[in-house]
PyMOL CGO cylinders between C-alpha atoms (Angstrom):
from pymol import cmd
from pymol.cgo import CYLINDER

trace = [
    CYLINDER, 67.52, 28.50, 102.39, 64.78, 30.96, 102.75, 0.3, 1, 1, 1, 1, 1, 1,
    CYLINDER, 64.78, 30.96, 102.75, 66.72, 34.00, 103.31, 0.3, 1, 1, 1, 1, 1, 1,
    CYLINDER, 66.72, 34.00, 103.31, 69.06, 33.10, 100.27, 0.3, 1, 1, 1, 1, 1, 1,
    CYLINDER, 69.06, 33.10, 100.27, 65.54, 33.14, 97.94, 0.3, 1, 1, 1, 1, 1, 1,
    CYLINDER, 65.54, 33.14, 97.94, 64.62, 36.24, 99.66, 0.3, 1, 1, 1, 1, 1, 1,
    CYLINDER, 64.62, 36.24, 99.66, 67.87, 37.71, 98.94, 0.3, 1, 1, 1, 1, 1, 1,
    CYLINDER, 67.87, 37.71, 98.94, 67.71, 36.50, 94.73, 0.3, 1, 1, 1, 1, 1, 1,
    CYLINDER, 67.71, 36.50, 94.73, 63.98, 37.74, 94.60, 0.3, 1, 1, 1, 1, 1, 1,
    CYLINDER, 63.98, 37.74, 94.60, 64.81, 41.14, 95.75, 0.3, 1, 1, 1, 1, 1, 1,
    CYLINDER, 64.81, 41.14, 95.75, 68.03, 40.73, 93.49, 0.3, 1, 1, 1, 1, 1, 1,
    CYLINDER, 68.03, 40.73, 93.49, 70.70, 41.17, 95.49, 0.3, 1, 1, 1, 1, 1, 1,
    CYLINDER, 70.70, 41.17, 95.49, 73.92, 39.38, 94.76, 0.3, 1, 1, 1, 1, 1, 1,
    CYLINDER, 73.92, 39.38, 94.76, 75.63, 36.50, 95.64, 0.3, 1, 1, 1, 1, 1, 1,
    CYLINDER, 75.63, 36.50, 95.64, 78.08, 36.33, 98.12, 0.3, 1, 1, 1, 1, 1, 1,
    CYLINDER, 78.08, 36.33, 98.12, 80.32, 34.32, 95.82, 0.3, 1, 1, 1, 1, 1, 1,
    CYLINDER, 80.32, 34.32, 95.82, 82.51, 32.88, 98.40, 0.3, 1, 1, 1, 1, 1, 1,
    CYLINDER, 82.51, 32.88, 98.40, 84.88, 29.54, 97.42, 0.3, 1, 1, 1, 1, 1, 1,
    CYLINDER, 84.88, 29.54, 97.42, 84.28, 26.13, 100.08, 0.3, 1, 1, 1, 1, 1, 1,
    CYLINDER, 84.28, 26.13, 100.08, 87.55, 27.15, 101.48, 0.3, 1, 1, 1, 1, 1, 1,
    CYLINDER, 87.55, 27.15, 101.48, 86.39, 30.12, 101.81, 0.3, 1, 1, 1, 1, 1, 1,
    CYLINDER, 86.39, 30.12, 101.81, 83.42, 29.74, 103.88, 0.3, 1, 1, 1, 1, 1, 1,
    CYLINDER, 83.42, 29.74, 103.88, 85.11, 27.43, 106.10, 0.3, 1, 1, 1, 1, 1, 1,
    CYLINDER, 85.11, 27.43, 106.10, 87.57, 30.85, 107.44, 0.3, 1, 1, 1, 1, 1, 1,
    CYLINDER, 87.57, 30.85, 107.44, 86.87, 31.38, 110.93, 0.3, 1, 1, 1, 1, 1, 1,
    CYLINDER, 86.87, 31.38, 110.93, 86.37, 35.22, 110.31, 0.3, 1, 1, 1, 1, 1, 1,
    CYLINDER, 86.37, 35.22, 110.31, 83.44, 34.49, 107.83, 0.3, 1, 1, 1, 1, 1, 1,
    CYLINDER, 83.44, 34.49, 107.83, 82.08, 32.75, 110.57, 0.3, 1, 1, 1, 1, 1, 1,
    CYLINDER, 82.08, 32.75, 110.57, 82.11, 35.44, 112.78, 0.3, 1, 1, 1, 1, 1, 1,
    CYLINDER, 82.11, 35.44, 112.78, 80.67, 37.99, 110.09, 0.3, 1, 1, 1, 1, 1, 1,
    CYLINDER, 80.67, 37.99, 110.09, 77.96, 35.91, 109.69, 0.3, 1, 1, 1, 1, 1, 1,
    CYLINDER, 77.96, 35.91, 109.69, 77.37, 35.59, 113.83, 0.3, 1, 1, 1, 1, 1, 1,
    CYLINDER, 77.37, 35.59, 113.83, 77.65, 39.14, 113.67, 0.3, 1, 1, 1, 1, 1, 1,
    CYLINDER, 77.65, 39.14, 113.67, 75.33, 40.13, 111.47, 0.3, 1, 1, 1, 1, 1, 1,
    CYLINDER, 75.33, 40.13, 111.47, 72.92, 37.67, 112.52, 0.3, 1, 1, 1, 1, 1, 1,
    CYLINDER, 72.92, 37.67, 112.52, 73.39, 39.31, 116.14, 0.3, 1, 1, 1, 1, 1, 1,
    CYLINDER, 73.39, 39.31, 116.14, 73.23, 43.21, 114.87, 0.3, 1, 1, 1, 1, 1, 1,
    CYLINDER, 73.23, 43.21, 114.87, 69.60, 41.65, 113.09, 0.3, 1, 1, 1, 1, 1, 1,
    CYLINDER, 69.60, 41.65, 113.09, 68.03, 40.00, 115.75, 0.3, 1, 1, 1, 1, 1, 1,
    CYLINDER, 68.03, 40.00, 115.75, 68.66, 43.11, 117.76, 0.3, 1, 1, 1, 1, 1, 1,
    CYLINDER, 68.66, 43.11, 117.76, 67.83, 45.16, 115.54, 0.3, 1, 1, 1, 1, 1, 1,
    CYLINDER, 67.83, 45.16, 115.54, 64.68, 43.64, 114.71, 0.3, 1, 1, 1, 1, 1, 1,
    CYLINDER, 64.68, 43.64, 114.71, 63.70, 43.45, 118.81, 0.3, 1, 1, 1, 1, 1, 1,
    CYLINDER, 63.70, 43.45, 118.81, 64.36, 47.17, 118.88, 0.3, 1, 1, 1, 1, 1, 1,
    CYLINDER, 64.36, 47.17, 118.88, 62.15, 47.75, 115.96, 0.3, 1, 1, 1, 1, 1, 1,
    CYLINDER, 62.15, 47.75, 115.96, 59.55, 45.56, 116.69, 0.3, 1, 1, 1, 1, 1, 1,
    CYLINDER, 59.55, 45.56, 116.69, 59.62, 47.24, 120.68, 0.3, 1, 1, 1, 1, 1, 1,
    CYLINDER, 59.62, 47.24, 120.68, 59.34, 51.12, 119.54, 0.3, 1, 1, 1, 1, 1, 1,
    CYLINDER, 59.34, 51.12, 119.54, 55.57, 50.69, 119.57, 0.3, 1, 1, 1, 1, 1, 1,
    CYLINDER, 55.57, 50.69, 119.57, 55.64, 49.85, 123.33, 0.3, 1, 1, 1, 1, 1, 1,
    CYLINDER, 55.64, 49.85, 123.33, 56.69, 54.02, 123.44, 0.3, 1, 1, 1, 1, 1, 1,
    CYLINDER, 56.69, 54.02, 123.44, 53.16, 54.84, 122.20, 0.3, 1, 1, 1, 1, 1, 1,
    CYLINDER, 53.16, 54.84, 122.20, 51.09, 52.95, 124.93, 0.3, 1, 1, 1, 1, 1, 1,
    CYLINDER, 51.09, 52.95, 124.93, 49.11, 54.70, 127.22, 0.3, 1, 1, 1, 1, 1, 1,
    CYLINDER, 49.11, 54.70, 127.22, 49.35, 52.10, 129.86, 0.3, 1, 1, 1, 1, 1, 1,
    CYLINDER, 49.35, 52.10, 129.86, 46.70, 54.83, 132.16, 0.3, 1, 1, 1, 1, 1, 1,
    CYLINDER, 46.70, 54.83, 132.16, 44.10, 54.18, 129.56, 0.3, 1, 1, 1, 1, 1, 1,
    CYLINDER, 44.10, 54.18, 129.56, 44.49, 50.63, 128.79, 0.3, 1, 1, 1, 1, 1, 1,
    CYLINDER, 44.49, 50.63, 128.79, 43.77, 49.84, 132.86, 0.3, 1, 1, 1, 1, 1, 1,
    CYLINDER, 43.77, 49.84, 132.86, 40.55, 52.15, 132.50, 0.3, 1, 1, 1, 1, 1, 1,
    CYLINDER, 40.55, 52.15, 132.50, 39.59, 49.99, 129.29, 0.3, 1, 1, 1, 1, 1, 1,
    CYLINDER, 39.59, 49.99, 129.29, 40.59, 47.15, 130.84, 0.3, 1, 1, 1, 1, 1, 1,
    CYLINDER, 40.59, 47.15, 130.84, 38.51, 47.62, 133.94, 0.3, 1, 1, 1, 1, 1, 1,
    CYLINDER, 38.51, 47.62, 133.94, 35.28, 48.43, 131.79, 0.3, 1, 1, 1, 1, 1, 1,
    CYLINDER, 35.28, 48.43, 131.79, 35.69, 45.48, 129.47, 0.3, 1, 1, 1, 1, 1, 1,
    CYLINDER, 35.69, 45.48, 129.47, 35.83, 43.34, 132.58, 0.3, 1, 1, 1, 1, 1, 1,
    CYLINDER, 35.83, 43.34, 132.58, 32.49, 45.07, 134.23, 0.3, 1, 1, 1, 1, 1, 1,
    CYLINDER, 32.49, 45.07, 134.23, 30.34, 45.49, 130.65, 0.3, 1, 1, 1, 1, 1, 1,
    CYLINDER, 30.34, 45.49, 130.65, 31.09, 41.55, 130.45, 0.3, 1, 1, 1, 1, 1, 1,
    CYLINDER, 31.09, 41.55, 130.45, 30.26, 40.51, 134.00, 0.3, 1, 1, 1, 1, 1, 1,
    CYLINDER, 30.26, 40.51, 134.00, 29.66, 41.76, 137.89, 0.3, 1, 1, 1, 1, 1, 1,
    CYLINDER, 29.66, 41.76, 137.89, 32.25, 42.70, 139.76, 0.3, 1, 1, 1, 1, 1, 1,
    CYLINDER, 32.25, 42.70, 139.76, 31.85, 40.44, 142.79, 0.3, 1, 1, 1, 1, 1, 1,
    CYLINDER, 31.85, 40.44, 142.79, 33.86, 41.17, 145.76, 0.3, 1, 1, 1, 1, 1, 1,
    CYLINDER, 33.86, 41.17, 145.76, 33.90, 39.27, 149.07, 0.3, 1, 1, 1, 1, 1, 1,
    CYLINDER, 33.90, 39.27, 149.07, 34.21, 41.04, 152.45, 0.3, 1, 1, 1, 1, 1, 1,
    CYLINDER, 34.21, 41.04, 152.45, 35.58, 39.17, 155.57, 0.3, 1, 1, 1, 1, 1, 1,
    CYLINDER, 35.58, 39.17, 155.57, 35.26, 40.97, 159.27, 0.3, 1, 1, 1, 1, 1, 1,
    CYLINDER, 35.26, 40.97, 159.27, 37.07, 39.22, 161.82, 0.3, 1, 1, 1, 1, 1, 1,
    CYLINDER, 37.07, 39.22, 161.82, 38.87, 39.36, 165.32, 0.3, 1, 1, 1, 1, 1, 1,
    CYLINDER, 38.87, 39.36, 165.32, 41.08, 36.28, 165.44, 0.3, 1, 1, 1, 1, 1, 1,
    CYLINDER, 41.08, 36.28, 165.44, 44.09, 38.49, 164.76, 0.3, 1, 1, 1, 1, 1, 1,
    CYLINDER, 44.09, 38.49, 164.76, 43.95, 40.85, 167.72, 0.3, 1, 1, 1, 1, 1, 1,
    CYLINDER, 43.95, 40.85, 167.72, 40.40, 41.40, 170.00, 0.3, 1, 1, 1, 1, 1, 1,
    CYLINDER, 40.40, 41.40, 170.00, 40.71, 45.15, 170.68, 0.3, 1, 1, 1, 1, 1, 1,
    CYLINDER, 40.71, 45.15, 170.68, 40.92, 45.40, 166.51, 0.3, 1, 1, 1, 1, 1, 1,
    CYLINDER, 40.92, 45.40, 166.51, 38.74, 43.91, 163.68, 0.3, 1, 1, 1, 1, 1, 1,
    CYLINDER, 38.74, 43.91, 163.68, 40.14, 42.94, 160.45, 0.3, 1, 1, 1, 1, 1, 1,
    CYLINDER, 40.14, 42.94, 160.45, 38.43, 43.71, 157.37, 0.3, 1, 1, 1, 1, 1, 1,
    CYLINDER, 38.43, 43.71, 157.37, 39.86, 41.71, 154.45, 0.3, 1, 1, 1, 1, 1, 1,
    CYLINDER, 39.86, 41.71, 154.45, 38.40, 42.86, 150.69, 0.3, 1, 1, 1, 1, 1, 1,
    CYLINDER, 38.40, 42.86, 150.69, 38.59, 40.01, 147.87, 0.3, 1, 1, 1, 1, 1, 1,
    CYLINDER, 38.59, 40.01, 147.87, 37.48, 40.70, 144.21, 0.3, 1, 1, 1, 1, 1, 1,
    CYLINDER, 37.48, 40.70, 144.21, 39.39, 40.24, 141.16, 0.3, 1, 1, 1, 1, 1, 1,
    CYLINDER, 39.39, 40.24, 141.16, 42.48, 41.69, 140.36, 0.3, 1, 1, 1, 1, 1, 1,
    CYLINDER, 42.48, 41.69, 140.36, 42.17, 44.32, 138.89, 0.3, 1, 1, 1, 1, 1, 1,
    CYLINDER, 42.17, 44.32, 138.89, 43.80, 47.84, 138.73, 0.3, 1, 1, 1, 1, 1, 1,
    CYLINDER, 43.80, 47.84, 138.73, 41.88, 50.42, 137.79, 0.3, 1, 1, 1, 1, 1, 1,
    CYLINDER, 41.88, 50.42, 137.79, 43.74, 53.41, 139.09, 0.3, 1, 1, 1, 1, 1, 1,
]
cmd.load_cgo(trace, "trace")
């Protein structure tokens, strides 16, 4: 398949195993293995840039991209229905965090 090409382009060598070979049920689990060790090593690679974000800075940006493109609207609700001695103030906008 397509890592065997890879593998003869960069020219590596050929396993060279036999049929009977390849049929052992420790080859099989060499092969799970390193398939395993790869994957997971390939998440952890492909994850170290996630150490590098500056998730402060990307709400701030995040919060000005949304207000240079549009208006912030918000909607504010006053209302007694809850209790009469207090009035409710409910706030909706969109949800954003821009702490």
């Amino acid at each position: 398949g397509t890592v065997e090409r890879l593998a003869m382009t960069l020219g590596l060598p050929s396993p060279g195993l036999t049929e009977a070979q390849r049929t052992l049920k420790i080859v099989h689990r060499v092969g799970f293995s390193g398939t395993l060790v790869g994957a997971m090593l390939g998440c952890a690679l492909g994850m170290i840039h996630l150490f590098f974000i500056d998730t402060d800075k990307s709400a701030i940006l995040k919060l000005q991209a949304i207000t240079q493109e549009q208006e912030i609207a918000f909607e504010v609700e006053c209302s007694n229905k809850v209790r009469n001695d207090a009035t409710a103030i409910t706030v909706r906008g969109p949800d954003v965090d821009g702490s």
